[in-house]
N, C-alpha and C positions, 0 to 999 in steps of 0.2 A: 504493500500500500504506500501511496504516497506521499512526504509529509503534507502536500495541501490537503489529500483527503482525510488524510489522518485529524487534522486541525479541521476540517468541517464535520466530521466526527466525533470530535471531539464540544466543538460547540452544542453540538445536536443535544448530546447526552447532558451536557451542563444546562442548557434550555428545559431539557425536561427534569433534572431534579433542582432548578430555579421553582416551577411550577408547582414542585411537590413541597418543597423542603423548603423555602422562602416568602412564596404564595402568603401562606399564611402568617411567617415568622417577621417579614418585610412591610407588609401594607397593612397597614392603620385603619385605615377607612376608604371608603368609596369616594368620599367627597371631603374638600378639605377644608369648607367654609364651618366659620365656628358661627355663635350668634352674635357675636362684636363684629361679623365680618372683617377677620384677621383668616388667612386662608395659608391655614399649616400642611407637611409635607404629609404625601401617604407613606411614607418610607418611615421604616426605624432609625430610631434618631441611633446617631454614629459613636462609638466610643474614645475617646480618642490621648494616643499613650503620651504620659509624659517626658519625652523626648524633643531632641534640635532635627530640623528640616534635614541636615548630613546623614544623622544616626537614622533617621526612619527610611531614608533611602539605601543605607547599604544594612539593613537589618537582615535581610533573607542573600547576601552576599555567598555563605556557605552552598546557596540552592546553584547557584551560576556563575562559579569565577570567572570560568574559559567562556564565557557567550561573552558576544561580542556587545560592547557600551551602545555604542556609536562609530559611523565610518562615514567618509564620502563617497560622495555618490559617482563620483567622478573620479579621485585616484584610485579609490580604495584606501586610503590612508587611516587606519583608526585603532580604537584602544576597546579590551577586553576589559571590562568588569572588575578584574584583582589589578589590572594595571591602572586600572579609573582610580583604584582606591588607593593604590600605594602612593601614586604620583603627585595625587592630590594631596594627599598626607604630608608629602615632601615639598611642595608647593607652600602647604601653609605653615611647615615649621621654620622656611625662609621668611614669610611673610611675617612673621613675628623676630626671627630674630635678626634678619638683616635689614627690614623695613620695618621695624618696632611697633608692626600694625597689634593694636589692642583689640579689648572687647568694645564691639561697636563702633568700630571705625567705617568708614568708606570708603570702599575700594570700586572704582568705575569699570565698566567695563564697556569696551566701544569695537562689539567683532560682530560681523556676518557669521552664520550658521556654519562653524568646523567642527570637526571630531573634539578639538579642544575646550572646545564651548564649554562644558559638562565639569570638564577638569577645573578649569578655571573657578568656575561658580562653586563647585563643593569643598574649593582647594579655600578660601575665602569664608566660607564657614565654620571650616573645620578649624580657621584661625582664629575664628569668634568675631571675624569682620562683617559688615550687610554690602550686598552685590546693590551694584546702583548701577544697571543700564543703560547705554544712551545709544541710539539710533546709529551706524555707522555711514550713513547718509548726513550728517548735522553739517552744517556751516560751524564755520569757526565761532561766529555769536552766539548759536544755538548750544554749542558746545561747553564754552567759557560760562553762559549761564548757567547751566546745569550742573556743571562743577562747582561752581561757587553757592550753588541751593544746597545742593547735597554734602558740603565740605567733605570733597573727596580727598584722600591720600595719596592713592596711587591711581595711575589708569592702566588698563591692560588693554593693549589693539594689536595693530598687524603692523607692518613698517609701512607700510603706501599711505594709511591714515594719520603715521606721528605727525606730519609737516601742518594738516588743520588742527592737529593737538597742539603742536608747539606756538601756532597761532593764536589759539584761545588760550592759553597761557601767557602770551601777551599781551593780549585785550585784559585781560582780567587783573593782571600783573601778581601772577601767582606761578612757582615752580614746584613740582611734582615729580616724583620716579616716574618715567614710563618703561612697563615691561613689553616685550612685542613679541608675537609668533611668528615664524616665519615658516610659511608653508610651500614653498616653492625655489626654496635657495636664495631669496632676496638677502641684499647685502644689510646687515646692519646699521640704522642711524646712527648719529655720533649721541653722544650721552645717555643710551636706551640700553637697558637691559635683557636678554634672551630669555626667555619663558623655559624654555629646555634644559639651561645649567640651573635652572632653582627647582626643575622635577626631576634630576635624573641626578641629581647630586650625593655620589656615593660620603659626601662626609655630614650628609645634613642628620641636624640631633633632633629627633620628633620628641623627644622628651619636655620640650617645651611646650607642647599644645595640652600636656597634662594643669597647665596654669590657666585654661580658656574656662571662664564662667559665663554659660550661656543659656538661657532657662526658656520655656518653649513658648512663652510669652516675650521675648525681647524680639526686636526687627532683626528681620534676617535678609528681605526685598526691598527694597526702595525703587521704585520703577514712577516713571512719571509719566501722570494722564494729559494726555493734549482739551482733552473735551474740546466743549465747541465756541467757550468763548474766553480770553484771559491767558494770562501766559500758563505754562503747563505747573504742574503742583505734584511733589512730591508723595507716593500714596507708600504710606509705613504698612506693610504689613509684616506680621510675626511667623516665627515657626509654626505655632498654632495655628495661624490664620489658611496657613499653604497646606500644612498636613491634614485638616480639619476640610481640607476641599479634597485633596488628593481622595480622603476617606469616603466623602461622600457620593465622589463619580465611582468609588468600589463598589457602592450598593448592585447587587447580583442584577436584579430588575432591569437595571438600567447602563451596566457596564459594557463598554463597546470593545476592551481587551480582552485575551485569553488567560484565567487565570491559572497562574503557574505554577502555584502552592496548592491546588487541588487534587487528589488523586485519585484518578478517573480512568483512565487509561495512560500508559508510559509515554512520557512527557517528551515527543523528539523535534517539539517545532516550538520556533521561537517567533515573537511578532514583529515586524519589522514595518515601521513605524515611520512614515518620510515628513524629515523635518525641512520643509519649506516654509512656513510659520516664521517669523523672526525671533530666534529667543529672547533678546531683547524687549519683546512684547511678551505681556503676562499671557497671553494664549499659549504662545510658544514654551515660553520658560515652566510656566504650573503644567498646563496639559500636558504638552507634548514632552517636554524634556525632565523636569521632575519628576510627576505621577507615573512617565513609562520605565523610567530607568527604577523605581519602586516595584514596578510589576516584571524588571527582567526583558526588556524589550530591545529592541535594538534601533537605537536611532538613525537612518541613512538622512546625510544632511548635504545641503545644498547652498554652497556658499551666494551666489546670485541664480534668481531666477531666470531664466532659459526657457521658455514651452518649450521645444525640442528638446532639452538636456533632462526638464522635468519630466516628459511623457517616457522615453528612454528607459531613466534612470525607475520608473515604475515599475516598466517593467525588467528589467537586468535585475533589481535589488528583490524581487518577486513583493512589492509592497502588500502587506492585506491591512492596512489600516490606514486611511488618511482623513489629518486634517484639513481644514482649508477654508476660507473667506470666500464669498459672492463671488469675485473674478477669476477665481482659479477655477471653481464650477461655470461660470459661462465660458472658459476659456477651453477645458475640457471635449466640452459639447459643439464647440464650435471648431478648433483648429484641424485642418488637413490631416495630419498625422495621428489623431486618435481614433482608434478602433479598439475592436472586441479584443483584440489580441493584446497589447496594453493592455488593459484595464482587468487583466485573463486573472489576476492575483486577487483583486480589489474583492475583500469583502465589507468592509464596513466605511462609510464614506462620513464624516463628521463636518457640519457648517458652523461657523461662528463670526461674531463680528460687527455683521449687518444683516439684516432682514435679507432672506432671499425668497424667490416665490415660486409656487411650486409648480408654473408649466416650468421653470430653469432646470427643477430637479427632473422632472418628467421629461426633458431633452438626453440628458446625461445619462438616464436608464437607456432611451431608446438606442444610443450610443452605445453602450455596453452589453445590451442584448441580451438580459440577465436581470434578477431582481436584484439589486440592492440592499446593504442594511443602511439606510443613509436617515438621519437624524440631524435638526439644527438645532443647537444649543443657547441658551444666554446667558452671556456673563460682564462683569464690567472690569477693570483692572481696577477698582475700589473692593470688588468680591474675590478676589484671588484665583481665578475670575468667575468658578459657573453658578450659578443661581440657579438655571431652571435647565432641565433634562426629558427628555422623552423614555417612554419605556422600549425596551429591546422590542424590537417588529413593529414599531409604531410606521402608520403611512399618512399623516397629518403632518403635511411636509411644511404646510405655513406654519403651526405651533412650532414652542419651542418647551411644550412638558410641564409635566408635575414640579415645582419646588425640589430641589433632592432633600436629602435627610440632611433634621434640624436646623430648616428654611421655614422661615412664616415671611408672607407677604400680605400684604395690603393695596388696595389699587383706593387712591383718594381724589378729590376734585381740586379746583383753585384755591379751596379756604384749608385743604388739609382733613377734608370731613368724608368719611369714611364711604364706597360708594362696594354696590354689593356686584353679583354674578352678571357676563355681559355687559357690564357698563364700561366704559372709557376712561380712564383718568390717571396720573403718574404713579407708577409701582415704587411702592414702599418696601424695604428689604429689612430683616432678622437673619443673624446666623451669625456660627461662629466663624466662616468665612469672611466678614467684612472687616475691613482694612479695622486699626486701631485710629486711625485719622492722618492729616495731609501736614504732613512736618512744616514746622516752623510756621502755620497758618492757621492761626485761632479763628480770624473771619470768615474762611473756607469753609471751617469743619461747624459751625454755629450753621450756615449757608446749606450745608450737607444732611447734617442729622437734626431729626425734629428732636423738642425737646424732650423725650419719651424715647429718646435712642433708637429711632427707626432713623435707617438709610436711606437720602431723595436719591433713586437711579437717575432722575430726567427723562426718563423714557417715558411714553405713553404705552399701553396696554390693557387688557380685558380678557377677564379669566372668569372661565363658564362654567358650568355647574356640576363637573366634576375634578374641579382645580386646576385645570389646563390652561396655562398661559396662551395667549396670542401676542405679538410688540407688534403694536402700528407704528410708532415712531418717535425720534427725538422730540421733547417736548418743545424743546427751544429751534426745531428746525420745522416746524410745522408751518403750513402757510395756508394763513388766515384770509380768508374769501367770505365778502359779507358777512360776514361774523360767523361762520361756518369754517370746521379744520380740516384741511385737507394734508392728510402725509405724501411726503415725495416718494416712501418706500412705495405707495400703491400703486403712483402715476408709474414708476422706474418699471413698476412687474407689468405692468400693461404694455408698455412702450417694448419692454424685453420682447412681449409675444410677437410683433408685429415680425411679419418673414424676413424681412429685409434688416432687421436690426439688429446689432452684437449688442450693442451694452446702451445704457443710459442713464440721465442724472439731471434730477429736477431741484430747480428751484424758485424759490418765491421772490417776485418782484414790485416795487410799486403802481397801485393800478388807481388811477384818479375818480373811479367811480366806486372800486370794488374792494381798497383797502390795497392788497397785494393779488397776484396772479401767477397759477404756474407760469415759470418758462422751462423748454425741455433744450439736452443737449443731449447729442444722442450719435452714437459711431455705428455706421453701415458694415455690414459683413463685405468681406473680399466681393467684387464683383458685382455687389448689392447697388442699386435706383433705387431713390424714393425721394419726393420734397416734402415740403412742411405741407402741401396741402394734405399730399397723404398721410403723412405721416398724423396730421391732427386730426383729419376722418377718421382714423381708426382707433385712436383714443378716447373722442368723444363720441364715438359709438356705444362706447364700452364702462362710459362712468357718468354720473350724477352732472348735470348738465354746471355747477359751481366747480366742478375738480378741469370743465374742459382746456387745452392747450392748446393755443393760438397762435404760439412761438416758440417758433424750431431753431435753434441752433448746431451745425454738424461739424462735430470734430474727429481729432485723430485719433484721442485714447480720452477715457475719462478721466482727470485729477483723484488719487484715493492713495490714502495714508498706508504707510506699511502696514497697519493691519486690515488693511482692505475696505476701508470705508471711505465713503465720498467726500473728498471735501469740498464741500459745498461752500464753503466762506471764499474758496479761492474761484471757485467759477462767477460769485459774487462780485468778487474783488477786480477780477479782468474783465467780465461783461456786461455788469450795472451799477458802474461805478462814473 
């Protein structure tokens, strides 16, 4: 048999004694509405041990030395599991005694998705340091900001990026160790450090990190939220906060890995897991690279995205599990090069990000010629990140799920007053996932949490009468037509359907009679005709005659954030300004 079969086999059998043995042990209730209209998870609320984000990750170490961590997807270049844990061990006992990093310091980290990603972050743990991300895309401004929010220590990048690091060390007039990777033989900058003599250091003394006091309530992430208006804010979250999520996407119900501490049949297949996600984004970092390297998975990472190197690299690396944002699923369903054969591994397909709609997921089936496990998720980088999850074989491709375990939500109106099942209004969040608050920003986190300790997401939502979420949309990007809200995500998923169109991205404009009014921008498929006359026939065919669009604009790619969401303030910025 072979390991794919063996692994659909394998799941078969875990499905059905989920069914038997969790069924009852997992789910609470039918419905999750209380009489306060607070709407708690049906899941068993989570246990969760008191340990640091490192120790919970290499806890079942003994299960899988020799599986591999993570590799590229591209050289093949990557580290096993006991070399994850040594290296990083040795990593952090430099970072303490040659960079005096303490409990609680800052150490930045500014890399594209490599094998060393993983090392780096738990190497920095293990120091009793907090990983503070930044975009390896920044500007030198964007950058020097960031470092001076987060009073960073040290940075860790590549050599091609030190020269915008040494920039915003300028700007800022601040100097810093930089460590660098070097994954291709590049020469060394002058004054930087090699990542490689501080992990492969046969004199280094790990007897020092027996000094690390680090308790599962201190910060361990510091990653920063762009949101949608104001410079970005650092979002603290704890050990707790990450491992308290990891635990709750473990609930069986709803788990989209294979678990590998179960025994079920002899264990010969491992998940492999393609990280084109940014770690640097809390998607990337919680989901994909902490929680799987916790369950033994193998992360194939992708330093830049490539459609070609990505669709490839799916199939070579035999992927069965991905994550991925709204564009990488239109991109799938649309590019030349994807077929059934690609996609031949692909059993479980995971959305997050941004709303996507579900003719996009129903393109991507027809693509792959095969049922799908595909589920969209919600989370925030304030939630570490998931909030809400669907159950394993859901096909409610526009929800985004039950609550997971020990999640209470709330959906309220403009005064904060409680609204019930079906109704519209911004999702209120509980759990032990949400962030401990936004460093250094007392008006933020006042601005954030009511005073009864519920989370404002800012999203808009409506959750039905068996606790299932829907997200209509950003609250703040909503556009207001004679006093009626229209979300861009609807107008986006209608405009998707139209034949002739790859992608699109609406926004609200000033309208002298009407308040504001969609305008659409919107990119044509290879070889695709259409103008704005069509193109708005067939949207105002299709919706509420206040949501119709009048105005076409046709570009080459849409504007969206490395985690895949539109940015809408910059289509603002260029085209109605």
């Amino acid at each position: 048999m072979s390991s794919k079969s063996l692994f659909k086999v394998k799941r078969t059998l875990e499905t059905l004694c989920q069914s038997s043995k969790y069924a009852s042990a997992s789910v609470r209730r039918n419905s999750g509405w209380t009489s306060d209209r607070i709407v708690k998870s049906p899941f068993k609320n989570v246990d969760l041990p008191n340990i640091t984000l490192n120790e919970y990750i290499f806890q079942n170490l003994d299960k899988w030395p020799e599986r591999t961590a993570a590799v590229c997807a591209v050289t093949g270049r990557g580290y096993t599991y006991e070399q994850t844990f040594k290296l990083s061990n040795a990593f952090a006992a430099n970072l303490r005694n040659k960079f005096k990093i303490e409990d609680g310091d800052v150490v930045s980290v500014m890399l594209p998705n490599i094998p060393d990603f993983p090392l780096v972050a738990l190497g920095i743990l293990e120091a009793g340091g907090v990983v503070s991300t930044i975009n390896p895309i920044y500007t030198a401004h964007e950058v020097q900001r960031q470092l001076l929010l987060s009073n960073a220590k040290i940075v860790v990048t590549l050599p091609e990026i030190v020269p915008v690091i040494k920039s915003a060390f300028n700007i800022a007039k601040i100097d810093l160790p930089v460590i660098v990777i070097r994954t291709n033989g590049d020469e060394l900058p002058d004054g930087t450090i090699i990542f490689n003599e501080l992990t492969e250091d046969p004199r280094v003394d790990t007897s020092c990190l027996k000094a690390v006091r680090r308790s599962t309530n201190d910060i361990c992430f510091l990653p920063y939220s762009s949101g949608t208006t104001g410079l970005p804010k650092g979002v603290e979250l704890s050990h707790k906060n990450i491992i308290a999520n990891c635990e709750q996407i473990n609930e069986p119900l709803i788990r989209c890995h294979n678990d590998t501490t179960a025994i079920i049949i002899p264990d010969s297949h491992q998940d492999a897991v393609m990280g084109i996600l940014p770690f640097f984004h809390i998607y990337g970092a919680s989901v994909i690279m902490f929680h799987k390297m916790s369950a033994g998975a193998k992360l194939v990472t992708l330093a830049k995205f490539q459609p070609d190197v990505f669709l490839q690299s799916l199939q070579k690396s035999r992927t069965n599990i991905l994550f991925l944002a709204p564009p990488i699923l239109l991109l799938m369903s649309s590019h030349p090069a994807a077929s059934k054969a690609v996609y031949q591994y692909l059993d479980v397909v995971i959305s997050g990000a941004a709303p996507c709609a579900a003719s996009d997921v129903r393109r991507l089936c027809e693509k792959v010629q095969r049922k799908l496990d595909y589920r969209q998720g919600y989370g925030l980088t304030e939630t570490s990140p998931v909030v809400c999850f669907p159950k394993n074989g859901s096909d409610e491709f526009a929800a985004v799920g039950h609550p997971v375990p020990s999640t209470e939500l709330k959906i309220v109106d403009n005064d904060l007053k409680s609204l019930g099942p079906n109704e519209t209004g911004e999702l209120l969040i509980k759990g032990p996932q949400v962030m401990r608050g936004y460093k250094d920003n007392p008006q933020a986190n006042i601005e954030s949490f009511t005073a009864d300790g519920w989370f404002r997401s800012g999203d808009l939502a409506t959750i039905d009468d068996r606790g299932v979420v829907t997200i209509a949309d950003r609250l703040k990007e909503l556009i207001k037509v004679k006093g009626f809200q229209v979300p861009p995500a609807e107008l986006e998923g209608v405009l998707r359907d139209h034949p002739a169109v790859n992608d699109a991205a609406v926004i609200g404009v000033p309208h002298p009679h009407n308040g504001e009014a969609p305008k659409a921008f919107v990119v044509l498929k290879p070889g695709q005709k259409a103008d704005t006359q069509n193109i708005c026939a067939f949207v105002n065919e299709r919706v509420a005659p206040y949501k119709n669009i009048k105005d076409v604009v046709f570009l080459d790619s849409i504007p969206k954030s490395s985690a895949g969401k539109i940015l809408r303030k910059d289509l603002k910025a260029q085209y109605c300004s």
